[in-house]
C-alpha positions in Angstrom: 236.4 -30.7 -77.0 233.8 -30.1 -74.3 230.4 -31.7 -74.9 229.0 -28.0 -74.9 231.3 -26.9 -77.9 230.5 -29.9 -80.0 226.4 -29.0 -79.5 227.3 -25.2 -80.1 228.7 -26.3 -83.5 225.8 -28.8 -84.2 223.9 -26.3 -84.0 225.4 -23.9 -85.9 225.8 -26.1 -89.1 222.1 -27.3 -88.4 221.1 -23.8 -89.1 223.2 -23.4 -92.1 222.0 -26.5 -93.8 218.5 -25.5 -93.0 219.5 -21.7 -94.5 220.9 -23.3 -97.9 217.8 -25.9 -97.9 220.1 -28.5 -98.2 218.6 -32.2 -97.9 220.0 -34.6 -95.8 219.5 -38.3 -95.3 217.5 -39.5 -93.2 220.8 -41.1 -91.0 222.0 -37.8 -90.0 219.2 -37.3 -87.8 218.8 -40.9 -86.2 218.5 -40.5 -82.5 221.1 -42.7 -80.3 217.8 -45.3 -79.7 217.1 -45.2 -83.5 220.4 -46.8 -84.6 219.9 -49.8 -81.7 216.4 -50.5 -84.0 218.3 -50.3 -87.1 219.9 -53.5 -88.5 222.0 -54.9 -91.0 220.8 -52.6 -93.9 222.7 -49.7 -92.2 226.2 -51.6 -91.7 227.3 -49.7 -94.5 227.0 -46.1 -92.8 228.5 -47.5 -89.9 231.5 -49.1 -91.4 232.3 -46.3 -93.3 231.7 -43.8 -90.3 229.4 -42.1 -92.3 227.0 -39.0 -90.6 228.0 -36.1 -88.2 232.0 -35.0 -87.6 233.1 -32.2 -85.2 237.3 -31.9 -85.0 239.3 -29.1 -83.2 242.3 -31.7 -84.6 242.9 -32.6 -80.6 244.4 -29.1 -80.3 241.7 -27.4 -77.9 241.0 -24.1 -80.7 238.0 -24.8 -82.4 237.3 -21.9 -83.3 240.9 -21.2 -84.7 241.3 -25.0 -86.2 239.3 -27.2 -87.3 235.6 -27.5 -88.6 232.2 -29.7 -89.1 231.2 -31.8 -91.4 229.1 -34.6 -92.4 230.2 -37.6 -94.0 227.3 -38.2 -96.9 229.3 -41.4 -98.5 232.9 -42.9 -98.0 234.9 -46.0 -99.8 237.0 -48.1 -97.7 239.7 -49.5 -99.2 240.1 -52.6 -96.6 236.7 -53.5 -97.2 235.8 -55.4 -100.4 232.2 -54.7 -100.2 233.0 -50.6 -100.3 234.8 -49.9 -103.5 234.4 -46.4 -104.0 237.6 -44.5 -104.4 235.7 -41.2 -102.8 234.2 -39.7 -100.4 231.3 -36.9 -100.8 231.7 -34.4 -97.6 229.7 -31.4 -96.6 232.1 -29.2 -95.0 231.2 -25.8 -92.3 234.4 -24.2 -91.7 233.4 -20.9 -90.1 235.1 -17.2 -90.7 238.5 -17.4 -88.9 239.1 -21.4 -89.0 241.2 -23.2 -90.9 241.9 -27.1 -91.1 245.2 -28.3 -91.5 246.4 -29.7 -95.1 246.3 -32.9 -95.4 245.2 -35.5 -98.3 244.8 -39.3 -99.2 246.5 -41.4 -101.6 244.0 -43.7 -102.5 240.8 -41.4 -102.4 239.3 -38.2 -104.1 237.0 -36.1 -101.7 234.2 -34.1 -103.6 233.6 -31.2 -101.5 229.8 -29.0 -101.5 230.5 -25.8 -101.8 227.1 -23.4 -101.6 
């Protein structure tokens, strides 16, 4: 995806989420220079790729496949420290998209629906 589709769909959820008042924490809105400040505390976002996700599934139709989301907690199965067998998502798929089926073994994903 071009850098300029990914903003345009940053965007668009942004002003979704601010539409449904729903709270996010504080992570998802850490500037680039922000996360160089933050330390050890945070590894846990980080090594479970928590935050911000824009796919078009490598195919090039965003707008036909694929969808944002943000990543609000994650398990990871290969790290002992993470033990959660879940993962809570916020999901924006707009009118007309559709992601691909698809599911995991070893995890349940809750998904927000508002």
């Amino acid at each position: 995806m071009k850098r300029s589709e990914i903003n345009a769909a940053l965007k668009e959820m942004e002003t979704m989420i601010r539409e449904c008042k729903f709270a996010l924490p504080p992570f998802c809105n850490f500037t680039p220079e922000e996360w160089q400040e933050k330390n050890h505390e945070y590894d846990e976002i980080r090594d479970n790729m928590l935050g911000w996700d824009i796919t078009d599934y490598g195919l090039g139709k965003f707008n036909e496949v694929g969808f944002s989301l943000i990543t609000l907690r994650n398990g990871n199965r290969k790290m002992d420290q993470y033990t959660k067998t879940y993962a809570e998502k916020l999901l924006y798929i707009k009118e007309g998209q559709m992601a691909p089926m698809h599911f995991h073994w070893e995890k349940m994903e809750d998904i927000i629906n508002r």
